[in-house]
C-alpha positions as CSV (number, residue, x, y, z in Angstrom):
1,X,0.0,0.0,0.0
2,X,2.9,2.1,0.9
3,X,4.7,1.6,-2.4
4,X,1.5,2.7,-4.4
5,X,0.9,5.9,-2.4
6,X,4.4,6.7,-3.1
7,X,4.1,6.3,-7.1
8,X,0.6,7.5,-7.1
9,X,2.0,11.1,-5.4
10,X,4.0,11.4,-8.4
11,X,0.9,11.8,-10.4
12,X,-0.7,10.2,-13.1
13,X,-0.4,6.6,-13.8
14,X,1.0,5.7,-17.6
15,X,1.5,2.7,-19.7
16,X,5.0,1.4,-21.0
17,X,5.0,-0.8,-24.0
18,X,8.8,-2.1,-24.3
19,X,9.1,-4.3,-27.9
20,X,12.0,-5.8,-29.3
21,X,13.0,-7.7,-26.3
22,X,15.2,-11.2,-26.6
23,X,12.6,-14.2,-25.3
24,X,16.0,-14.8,-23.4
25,X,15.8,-11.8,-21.4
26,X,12.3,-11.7,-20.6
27,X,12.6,-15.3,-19.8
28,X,15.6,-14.0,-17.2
29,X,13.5,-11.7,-15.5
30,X,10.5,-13.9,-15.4
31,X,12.8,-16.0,-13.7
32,X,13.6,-13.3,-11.1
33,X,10.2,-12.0,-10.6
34,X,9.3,-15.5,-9.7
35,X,12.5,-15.8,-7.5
36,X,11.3,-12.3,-5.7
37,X,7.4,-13.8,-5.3
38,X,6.3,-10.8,-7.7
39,X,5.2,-10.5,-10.8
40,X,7.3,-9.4,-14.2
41,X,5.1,-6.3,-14.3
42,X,6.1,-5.0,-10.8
43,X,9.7,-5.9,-11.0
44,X,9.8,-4.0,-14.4
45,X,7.8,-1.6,-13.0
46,X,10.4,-1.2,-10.3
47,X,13.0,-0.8,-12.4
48,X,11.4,1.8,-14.5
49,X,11.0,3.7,-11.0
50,X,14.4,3.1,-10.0
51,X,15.9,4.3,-13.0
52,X,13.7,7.5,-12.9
53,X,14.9,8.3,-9.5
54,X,18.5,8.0,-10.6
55,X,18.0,10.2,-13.7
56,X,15.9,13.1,-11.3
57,X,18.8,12.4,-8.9
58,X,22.0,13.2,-12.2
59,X,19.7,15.4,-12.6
60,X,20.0,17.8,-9.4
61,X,23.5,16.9,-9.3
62,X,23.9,18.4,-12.6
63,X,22.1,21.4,-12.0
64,X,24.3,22.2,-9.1
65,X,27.6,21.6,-11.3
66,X,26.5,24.5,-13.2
67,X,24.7,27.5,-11.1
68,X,27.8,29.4,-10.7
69,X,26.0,31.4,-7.8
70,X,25.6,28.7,-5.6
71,X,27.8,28.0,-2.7
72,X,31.2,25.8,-3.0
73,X,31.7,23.6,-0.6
74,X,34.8,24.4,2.4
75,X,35.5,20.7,2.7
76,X,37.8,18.7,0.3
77,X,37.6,15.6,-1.6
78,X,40.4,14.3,0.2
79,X,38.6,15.5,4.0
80,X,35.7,13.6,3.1
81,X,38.0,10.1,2.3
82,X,39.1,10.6,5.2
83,X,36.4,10.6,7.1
84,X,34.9,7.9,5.4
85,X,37.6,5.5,6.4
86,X,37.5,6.6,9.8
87,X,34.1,5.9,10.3
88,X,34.9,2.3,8.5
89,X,37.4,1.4,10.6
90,X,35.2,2.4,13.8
91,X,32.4,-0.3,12.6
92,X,35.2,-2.3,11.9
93,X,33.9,-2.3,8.1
């Protein structure tokens, strides 16, 4: 129920028609589907949302790479390393 009233928020539902796809590969993801007790629609389905939310995501990421008014950061690439390997090494990751 969750899931839905996420996507629905989004705004209207659409229909995807994908052709030209190997017997193999839909036979693959059937596979999986089955594997993940879902159907091939809603594992499709996810991955269409997935992939959305990656592109909005570039996105964002690329619209800050170019406004040339907005803030740099004061912390450096090689700050950041660092403190991601500290923290690592304090879960013992």
């Amino acid at each position: 129920m969750h899931k839905c009233m996420h996507v629905c928020h989004h705004g209207r539902m659409v229909a995807i028609q994908i052709r030209n796809v190997s017997e193999a590969s839909r036979d693959v993801l059937a596979r999986e589907a089955k594997r993940r007790n879902t159907s091939l629609q809603e594992l499709l389905r996810e991955v269409v949302e997935r992939e959305a939310a990656n592109a909005r995501r570039r996105e964002w990421l690329d619209e800050r790479r170019s406004d040339a008014n907005r803030d740099r950061p004061s912390v450096g690439l090689d700050l950041i390393v660092e403190m991601i390997q500290q923290v690592r090494e304090a879960r013992g990751a």
